[in-house]
C-alpha positions as semicolon CSV with decimal commas, in nm:
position;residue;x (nm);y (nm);z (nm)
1;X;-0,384;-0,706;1,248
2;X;-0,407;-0,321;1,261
3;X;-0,096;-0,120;1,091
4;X;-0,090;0,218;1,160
5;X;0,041;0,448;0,942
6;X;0,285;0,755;1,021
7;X;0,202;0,946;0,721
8;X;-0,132;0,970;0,439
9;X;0,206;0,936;0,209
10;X;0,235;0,592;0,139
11;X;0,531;0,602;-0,041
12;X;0,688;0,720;0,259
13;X;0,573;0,621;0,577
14;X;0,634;0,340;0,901
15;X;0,403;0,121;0,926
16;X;0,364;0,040;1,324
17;X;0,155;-0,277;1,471
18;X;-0,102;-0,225;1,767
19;X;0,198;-0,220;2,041
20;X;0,365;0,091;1,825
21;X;0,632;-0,108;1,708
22;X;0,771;-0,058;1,333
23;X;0,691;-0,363;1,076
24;X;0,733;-0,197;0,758
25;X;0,907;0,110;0,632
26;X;0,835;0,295;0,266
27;X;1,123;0,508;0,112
28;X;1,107;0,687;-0,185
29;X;1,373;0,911;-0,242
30;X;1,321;1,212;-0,423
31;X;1,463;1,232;-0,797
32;X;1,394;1,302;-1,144
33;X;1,318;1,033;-1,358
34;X;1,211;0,694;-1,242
35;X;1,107;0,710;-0,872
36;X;1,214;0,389;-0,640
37;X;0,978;0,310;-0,361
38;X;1,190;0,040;-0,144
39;X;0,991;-0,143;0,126
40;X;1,174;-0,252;0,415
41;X;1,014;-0,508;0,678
42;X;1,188;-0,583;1,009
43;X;1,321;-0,935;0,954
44;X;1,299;-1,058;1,370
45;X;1,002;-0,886;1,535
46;X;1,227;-0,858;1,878
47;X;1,214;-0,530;2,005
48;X;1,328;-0,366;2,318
49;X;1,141;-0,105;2,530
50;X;1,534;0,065;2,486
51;X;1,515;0,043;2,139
52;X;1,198;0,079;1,993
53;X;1,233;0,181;1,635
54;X;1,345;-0,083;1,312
55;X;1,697;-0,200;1,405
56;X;1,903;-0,152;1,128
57;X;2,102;-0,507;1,130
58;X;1,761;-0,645;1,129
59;X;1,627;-0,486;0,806
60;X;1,540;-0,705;0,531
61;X;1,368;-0,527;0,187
62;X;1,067;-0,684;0,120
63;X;1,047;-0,542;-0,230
64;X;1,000;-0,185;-0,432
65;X;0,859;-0,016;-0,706
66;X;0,993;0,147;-1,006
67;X;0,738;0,400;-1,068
68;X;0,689;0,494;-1,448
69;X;0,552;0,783;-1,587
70;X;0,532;0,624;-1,926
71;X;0,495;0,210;-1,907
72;X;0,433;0,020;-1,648
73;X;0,570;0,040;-1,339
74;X;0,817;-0,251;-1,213
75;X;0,751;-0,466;-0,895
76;X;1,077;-0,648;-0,771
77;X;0,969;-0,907;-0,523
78;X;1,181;-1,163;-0,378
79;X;1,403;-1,132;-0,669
80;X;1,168;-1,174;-0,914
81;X;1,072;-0,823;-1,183
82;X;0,708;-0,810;-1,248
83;X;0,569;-0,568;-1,482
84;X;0,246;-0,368;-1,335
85;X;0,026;-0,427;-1,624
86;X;0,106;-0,818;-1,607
87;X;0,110;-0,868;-1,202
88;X;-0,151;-0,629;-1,135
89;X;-0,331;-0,545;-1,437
90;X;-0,661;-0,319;-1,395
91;X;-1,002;-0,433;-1,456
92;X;-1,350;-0,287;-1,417
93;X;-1,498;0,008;-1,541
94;X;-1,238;0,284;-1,517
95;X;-0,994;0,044;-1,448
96;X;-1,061;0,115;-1,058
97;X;-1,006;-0,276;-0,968
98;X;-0,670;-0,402;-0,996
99;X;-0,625;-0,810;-0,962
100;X;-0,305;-1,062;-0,823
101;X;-0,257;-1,379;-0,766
102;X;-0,095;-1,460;-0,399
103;X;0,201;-1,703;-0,308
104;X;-0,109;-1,904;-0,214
105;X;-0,211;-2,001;-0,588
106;X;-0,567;-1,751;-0,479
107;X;-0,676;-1,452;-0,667
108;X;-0,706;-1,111;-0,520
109;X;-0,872;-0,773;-0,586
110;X;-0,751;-0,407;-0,466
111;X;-1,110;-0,204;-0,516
112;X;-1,034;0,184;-0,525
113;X;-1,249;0,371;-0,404
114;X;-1,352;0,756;-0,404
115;X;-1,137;0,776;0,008
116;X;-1,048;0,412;0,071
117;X;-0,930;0,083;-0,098
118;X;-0,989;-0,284;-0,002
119;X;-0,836;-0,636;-0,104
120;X;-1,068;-0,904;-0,136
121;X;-1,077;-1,264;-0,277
122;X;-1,162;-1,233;-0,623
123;X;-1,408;-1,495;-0,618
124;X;-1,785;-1,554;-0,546
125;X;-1,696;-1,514;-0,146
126;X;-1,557;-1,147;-0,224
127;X;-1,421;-1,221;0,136
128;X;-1,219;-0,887;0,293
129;X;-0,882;-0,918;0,339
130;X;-0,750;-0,581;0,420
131;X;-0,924;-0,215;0,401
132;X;-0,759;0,119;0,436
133;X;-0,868;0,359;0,657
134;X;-0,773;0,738;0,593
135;X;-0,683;0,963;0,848
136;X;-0,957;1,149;1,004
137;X;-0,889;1,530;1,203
138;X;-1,164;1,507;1,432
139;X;-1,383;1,787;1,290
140;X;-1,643;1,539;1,268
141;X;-1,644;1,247;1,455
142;X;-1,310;1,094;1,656
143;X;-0,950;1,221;1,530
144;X;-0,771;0,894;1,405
145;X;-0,413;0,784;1,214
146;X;-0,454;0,619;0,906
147;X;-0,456;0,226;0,911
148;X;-0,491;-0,059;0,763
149;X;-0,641;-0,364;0,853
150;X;-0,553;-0,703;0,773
151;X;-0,733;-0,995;0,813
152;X;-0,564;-1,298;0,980
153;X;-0,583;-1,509;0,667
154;X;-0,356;-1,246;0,491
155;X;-0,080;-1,231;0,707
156;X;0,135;-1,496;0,547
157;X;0,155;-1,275;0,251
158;X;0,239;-0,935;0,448
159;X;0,488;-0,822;0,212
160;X;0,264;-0,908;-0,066
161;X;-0,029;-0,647;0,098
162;X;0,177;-0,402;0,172
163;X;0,348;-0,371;-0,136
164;X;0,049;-0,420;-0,377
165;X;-0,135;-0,188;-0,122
166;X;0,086;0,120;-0,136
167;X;0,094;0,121;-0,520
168;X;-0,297;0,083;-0,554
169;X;-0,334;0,341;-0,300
170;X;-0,111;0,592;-0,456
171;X;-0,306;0,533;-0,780
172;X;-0,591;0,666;-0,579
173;X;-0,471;0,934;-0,428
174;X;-0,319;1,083;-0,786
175;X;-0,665;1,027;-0,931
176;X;-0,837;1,243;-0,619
177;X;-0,545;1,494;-0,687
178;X;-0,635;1,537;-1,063
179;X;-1,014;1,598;-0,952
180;X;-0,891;1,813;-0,739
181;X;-0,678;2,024;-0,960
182;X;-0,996;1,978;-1,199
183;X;-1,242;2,147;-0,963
184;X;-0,969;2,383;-0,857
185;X;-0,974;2,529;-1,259
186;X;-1,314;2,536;-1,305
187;X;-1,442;2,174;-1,376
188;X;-1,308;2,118;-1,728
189;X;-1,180;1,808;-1,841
C-alpha cells in the first residue's frame, strides 16, 4: 500500500491511498503549551465519485499525541495512555532508532535517517515494513508527493504505522531543522 501525503507536515496532512481517496487525516491545532496531534482514519472505506473527501459521520480517531516539550510525549491509542519513553523508547547511537511492540505480540524499529525513516522487524530478518519517501521538486530527477509505503504484512496495524510514523518522523525533521539553524549561524554547537 502507497499513502500519499498532502503535506511534508506530518502533523498536519491527508493521507490518500493509490485511487486518491483519504484514509487518514493529522490535525494539530495550533496553541501554546502542549500541542495535540489527533489522527483520524475513515472508519468504512466507501466512497463516492460525488463525494470524494473523509465523510464526516464516518470518522473514527485512531489515536493522538500530546507533544511535550519537557517529558515525554503521550500516545492515546484505543483508549489506552502510553508514555513515549515507555512505548517507543529510543535506542542506538544518538538515539536515532526508536522500538514498539505491535498488536501482533512482534517487535518493531522506526530507523531515522539523515531524509527518510523506515519500520522494520526488530529481529535478525530486519524485514521492511514501511519507508518514507520525501517529496522531491523535480530539479533533479522526477517531481514526486511524499509517501509512504507499507508493506502488506503491516496493514492490520495501520493505525499503529501511522501514528508511530508521524511522531518518529517529526523527530526527524526537528533534528534536520536544528542542523539547519546550526549551519545557518555559523556551525557552532
Amino acid at each position: 500500500m502507497i499513502l500519499t501525503l498532502s503535506s511534508e507536515s506530518v502533523r498536519n496532512t491527508v493521507f490518500t491511498d493509490e485511487r486518491g481517496l483519504p484514509v487518514f487525516k493529522s490535525t494539530t491545532p495550533f496553541r501554546l503549551g502542549v500541542r495535540t496531534t489527533t489522527i483520524s482514519r475513515q472508519a468504512t472505506p466507501t466512497w463516492s465519485d460525488e463525494s470524494p473527501g473523509m465523510d464526516p459521520d464516518l470518522i473514527e480517531v485512531a489515536g493522538r499525541i500530546d507533544w511535550h516539550c519537557f517529558g515525554s510525549s503521550i500516545f492515546t491509542i484505543g483508549g489506552t495512555t502510553l508514555e513515549s519513553n515507555v512505548f517507543l523508547p529510543r535506542h542506538g547511537f544518538f538515539g536515532r532508532k526508536r522500538t514498539f511492540t505491535g498488536q501482533d505480540g512482534r517487535r518493531y524499529r522506526w530507523d531515522m535517517h539523515s531524509r527518510d525513516v523506515v519500520l522494520s522487524l526488530d529481529d535478525s530478518s530486519r524485514t521492511q515494513i514501511a519507508r518514507y519517501h520525501r517529496a522531491s521538486l523535480g530539479i533533479i530527477g522526477k517531481r514526486r508527493h511524499a509517501t509512504l509505503e507499507i508493506a502488506p504484512q503491516a496493514e492490520h496495524m495501520l493505525d499503529l504505522v501511522i501514528l508511530t510514523f508521524i511522531y518518529v518522523e517529526k523527530l526527524r525533521m526537528d533534528k534536520e531543522n536544528r542542523q539547519r539553524q546550526q549551519m545557518a549561524s555559523g556551525g557552532g554547537p
